[in-house]
ZAMARGU-4260 file (C-alpha; in steps of 0.2 Angstrom, whole numbers, plus 5000, padded with zeros to 4 digits):
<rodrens>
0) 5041/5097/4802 | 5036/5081/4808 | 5045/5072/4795 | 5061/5074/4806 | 5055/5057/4815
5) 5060/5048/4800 | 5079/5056/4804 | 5078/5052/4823 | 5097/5048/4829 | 5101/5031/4836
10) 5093/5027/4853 | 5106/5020/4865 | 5107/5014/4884 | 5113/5032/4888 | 5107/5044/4874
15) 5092/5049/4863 | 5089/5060/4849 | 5089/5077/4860 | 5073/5086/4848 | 5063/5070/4853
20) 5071/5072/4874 | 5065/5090/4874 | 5048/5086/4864 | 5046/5073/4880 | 5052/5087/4894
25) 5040/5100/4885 | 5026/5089/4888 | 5030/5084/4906 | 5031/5102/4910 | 5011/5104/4902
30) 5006/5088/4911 | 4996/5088/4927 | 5006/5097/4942 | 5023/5087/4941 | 5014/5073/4954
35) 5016/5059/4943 | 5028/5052/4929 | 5016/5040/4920 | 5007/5051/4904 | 4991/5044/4898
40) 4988/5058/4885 | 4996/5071/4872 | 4978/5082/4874 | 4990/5096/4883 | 5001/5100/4870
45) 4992/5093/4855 | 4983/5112/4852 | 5002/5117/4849 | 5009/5102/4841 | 4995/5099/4828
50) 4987/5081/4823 | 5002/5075/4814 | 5016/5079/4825 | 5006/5074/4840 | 5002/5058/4831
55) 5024/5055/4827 | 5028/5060/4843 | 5016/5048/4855 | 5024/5034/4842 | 5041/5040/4844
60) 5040/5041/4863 | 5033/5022/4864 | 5046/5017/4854 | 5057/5024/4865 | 5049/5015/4880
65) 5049/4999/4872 | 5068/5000/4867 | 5074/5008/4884 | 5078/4996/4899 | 5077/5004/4917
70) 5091/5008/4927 | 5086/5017/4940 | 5067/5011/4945 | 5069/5002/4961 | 5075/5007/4978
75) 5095/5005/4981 | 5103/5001/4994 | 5098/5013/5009 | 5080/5015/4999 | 5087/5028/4990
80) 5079/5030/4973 | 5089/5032/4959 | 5081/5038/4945 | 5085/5043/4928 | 5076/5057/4915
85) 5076/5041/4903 | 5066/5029/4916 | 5054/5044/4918 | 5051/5046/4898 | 5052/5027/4896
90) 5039/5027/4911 | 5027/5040/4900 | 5030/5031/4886 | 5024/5013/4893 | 5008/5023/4902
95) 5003/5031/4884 | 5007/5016/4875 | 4995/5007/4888 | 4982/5021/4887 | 4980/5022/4868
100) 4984/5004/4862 | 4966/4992/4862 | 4969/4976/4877 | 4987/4983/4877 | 4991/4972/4893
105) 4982/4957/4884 | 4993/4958/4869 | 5007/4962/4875 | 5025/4948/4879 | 5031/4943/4895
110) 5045/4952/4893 | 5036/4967/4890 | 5025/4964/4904 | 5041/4963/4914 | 5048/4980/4908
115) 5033/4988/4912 | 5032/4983/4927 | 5049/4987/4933 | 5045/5005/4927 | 5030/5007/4936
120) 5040/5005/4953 | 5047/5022/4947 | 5029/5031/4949 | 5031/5048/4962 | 5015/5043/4969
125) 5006/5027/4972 | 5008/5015/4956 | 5000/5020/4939 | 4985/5015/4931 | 4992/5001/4919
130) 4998/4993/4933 | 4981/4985/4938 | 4977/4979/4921 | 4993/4971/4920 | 4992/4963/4935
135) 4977/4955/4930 | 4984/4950/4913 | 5001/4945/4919 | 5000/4942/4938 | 5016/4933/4940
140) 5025/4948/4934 | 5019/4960/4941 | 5019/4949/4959 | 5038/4947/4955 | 5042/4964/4953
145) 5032/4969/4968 | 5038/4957/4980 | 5057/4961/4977 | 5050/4980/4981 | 5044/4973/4996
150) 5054/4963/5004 | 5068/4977/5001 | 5056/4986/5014 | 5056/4974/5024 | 5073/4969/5025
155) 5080/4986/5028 | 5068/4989/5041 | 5069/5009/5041 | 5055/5014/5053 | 5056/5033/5043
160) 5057/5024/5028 | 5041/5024/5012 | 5042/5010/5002 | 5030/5000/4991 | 5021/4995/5007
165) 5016/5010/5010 | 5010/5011/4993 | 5000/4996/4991 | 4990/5001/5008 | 4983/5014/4999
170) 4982/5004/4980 | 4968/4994/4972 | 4964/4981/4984 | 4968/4969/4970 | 4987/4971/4973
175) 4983/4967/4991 | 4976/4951/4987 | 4990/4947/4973 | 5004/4949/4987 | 4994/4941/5002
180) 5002/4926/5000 | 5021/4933/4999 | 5018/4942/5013 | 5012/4929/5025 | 5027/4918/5018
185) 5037/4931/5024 | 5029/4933/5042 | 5032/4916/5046 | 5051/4915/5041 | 5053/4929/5050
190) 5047/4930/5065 | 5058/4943/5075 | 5050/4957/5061 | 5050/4974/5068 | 5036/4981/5073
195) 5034/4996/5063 | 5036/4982/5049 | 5023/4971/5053 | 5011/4985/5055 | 5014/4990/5037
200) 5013/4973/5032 | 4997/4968/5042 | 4989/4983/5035 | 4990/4978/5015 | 4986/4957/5021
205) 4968/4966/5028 | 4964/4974/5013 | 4966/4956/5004 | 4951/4949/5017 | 4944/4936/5015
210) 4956/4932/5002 | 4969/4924/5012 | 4978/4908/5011 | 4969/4892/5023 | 4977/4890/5041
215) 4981/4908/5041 | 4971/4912/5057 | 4982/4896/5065 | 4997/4904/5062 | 4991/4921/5066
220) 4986/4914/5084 | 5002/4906/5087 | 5009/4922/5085 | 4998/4931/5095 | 5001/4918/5112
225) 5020/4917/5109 | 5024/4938/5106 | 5033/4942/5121 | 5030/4961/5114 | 5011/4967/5116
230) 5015/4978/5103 | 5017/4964/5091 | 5002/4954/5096 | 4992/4969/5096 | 4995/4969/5078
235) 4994/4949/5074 | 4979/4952/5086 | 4971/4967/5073 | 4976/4953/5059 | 4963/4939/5068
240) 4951/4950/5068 | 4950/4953/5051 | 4948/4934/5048 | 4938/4927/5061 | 4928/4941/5070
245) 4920/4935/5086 | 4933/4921/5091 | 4948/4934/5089 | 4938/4943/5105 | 4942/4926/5116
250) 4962/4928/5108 | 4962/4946/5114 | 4954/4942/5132 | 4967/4927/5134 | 4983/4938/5130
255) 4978/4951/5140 | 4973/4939/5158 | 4993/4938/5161 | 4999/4955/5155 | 5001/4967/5169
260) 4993/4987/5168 | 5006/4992/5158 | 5006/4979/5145 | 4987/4978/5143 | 4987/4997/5143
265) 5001/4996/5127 | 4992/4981/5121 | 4974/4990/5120 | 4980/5007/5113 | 4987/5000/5098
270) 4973/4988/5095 | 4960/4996/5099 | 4961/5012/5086 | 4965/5004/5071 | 4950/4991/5074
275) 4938/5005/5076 | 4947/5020/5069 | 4952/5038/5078 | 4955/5058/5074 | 4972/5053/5065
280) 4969/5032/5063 | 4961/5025/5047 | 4950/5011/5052 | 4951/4996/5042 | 4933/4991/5042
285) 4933/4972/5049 | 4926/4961/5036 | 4915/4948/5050 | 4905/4960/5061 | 4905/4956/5080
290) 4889/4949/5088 | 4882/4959/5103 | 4888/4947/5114 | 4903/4950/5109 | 4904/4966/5108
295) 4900/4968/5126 | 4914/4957/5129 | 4925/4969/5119 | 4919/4983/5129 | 4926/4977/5145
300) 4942/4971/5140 | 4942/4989/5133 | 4939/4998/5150 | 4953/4985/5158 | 4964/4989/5146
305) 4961/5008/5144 | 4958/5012/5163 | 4946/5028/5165 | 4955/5034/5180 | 4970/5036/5171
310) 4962/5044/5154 | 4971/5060/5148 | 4958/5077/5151 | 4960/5087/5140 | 4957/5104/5143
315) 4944/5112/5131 | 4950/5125/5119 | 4969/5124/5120 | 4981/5114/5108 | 4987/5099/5110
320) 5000/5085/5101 | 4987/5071/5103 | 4995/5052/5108 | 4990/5035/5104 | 4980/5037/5122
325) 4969/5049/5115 | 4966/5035/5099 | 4963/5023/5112 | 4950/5033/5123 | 4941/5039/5106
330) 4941/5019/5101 | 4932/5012/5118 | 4919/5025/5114 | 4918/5019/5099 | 4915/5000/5106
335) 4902/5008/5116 | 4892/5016/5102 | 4893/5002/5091 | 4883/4991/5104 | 4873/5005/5108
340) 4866/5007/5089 | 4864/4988/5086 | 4847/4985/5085 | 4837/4969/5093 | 4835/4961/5108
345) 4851/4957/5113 | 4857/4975/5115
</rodrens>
């Protein structure tokens, strides 16, 4: 009797009419696998619902989103994530109103846009599908919310932790390019990051290339001369490369001169295999491409860094836990290819 939606109880900060709750809990458990909270269609239970009570229903439950305000969708203290079933049916709700509504994210308020975006920080996995469209209607929002998420991240410095960082690596690069700037802010007023932090923050600023703000590479190569930790310039150092190309070589051959085996051997095995990828590193593909002459230059510093004579031999046919060594000496061959397949005369 879809009728009953005219008698729905009143909706509070910690109750709902429970026939509505359970229509919400039935369609999550006959939506996709339980990997996401976000519900951008009734087609799993609208066979068993019927056209009218399908209809009442999606209303009801965007009512619901628009009415509820989220309690539990951003990291706590600790990055624990407290989460509440109502965020996760408000969170369906907003992704079906977005889904189903013509230029939802054009038409709707500001203070919608900020609801909505507050939900999506809920999402199990990566951020959901609204999210991009109302990033580009409302990007100040949606850049608010995010850069709270991120800077919670970074702040609690949790080298087990996940956190929207993680997410956005993986995320339209448009989110990338929308937080590029709040993340360089915070690289320069902090430059004592951790490591593992910077690392996760470099790796969302390369997927803005080349949208970054200018003087960027300036800064990036202050960093790289001053970085006590070859670690940490090995990461500023995979940041140059992805704005400047050929001159981040020269940056890379003037850190190592004064480093001794050790630290040009760290230095080179973490550079090294996320600029030209590995079995178990992702390569970010380097927006400028290197000239020969270059590369050649790359390739040597390459075999100072990453010394042959004390590779890791592997013997064939047994198991092994492979180390960022093994990255490394996969990423000098890699060098070495890549200037053996570029054509012309040079080569």
């Amino acid at each position: 009797d879809p009728t009953f939606f005219d008698r729905l109880s009143q909706q509070t900060a910690d109750s709902v009419d429970s026939r509505l709750f359970h229509l919400w809990q039935f369609l999550s458990w006959r939506t996709q696998s339980r990997s996401v909270y976000a519900i951008e269609s009734l087609d799993a239970v609208a066979p068993i619902f019927g056209p009218e009570l399908t209809r009442r229903f999606g209303e009801a439950l965007i009512a619901f989103a628009y009415a509820h305000t989220p309690q539990g969708a951003t990291e706590q203290e600790g990055g624990a994530r407290s989460v509440t079933n109502f965020d996760t049916m408000a969170l369906g709700g907003m992704a079906l109103a977005a889904s189903t509504i013509p230029n939802w994210a054009k038409t709707i308020s500001r203070e919608r846009a900020d609801q909505a975006a507050h939900l999506a920080m809920i999402e199990l996995n990566g951020l959901p599908a609204y999210l991009l469209p109302l990033a580009t209607a409302h990007p100040d929002r949606v850049r608010s919310v995010l850069r709270t998420a991120i800077e919670r991240q970074l702040d609690r410095a949790d080298p087990q932790g996940h956190g929207m960082l993680d997410r956005l690596e993986y995320a339209d690069p448009a989110f990338a390019r929308l937080m590029a700037p709040d993340l360089l802010s915070y690289l320069e007023k902090h430059p004592s990051i951790s490591a593992v932090m910077l690392e996760k923050a470099v790796s969302v600023i390369i997927r803005a290339l080349p949208h970054v703000p200018d003087g960027v590479a300036a800064f990036v190569t202050e960093r790289i001369d001053n970085a006590a930790d070859p670690v940490i310039a090995a990461y500023y150092l995979f940041l140059l490369f992805g704005i400047l190309g050929d001159p981040a070589v020269d940056a890379l051959e003037r850190k190592m001169l004064p480093l001794g085996l050790n630290d040009q051997a760290t230095l080179c095995c973490t550079l090294l295999p996320r600029l030209f990828g590995g079995r178990f590193h992702r390569s970010i593909e380097v927006p400028v491409a290197l000239s020969v002459q270059r590369l050649e230059q790359l390739l040597v510093l390459a075999f100072e860094g990453v010394r042959p004579d004390e590779d890791i031999s592997r013997p064939s046919g047994e198991v092994y836990s492979p180390e960022l060594r093994d990255e490394a000496q996969d990423a000098r061959s890699a060098i070495f290819n890549r200037l053996l397949q570029t054509p012309g005369e040079a080569t």
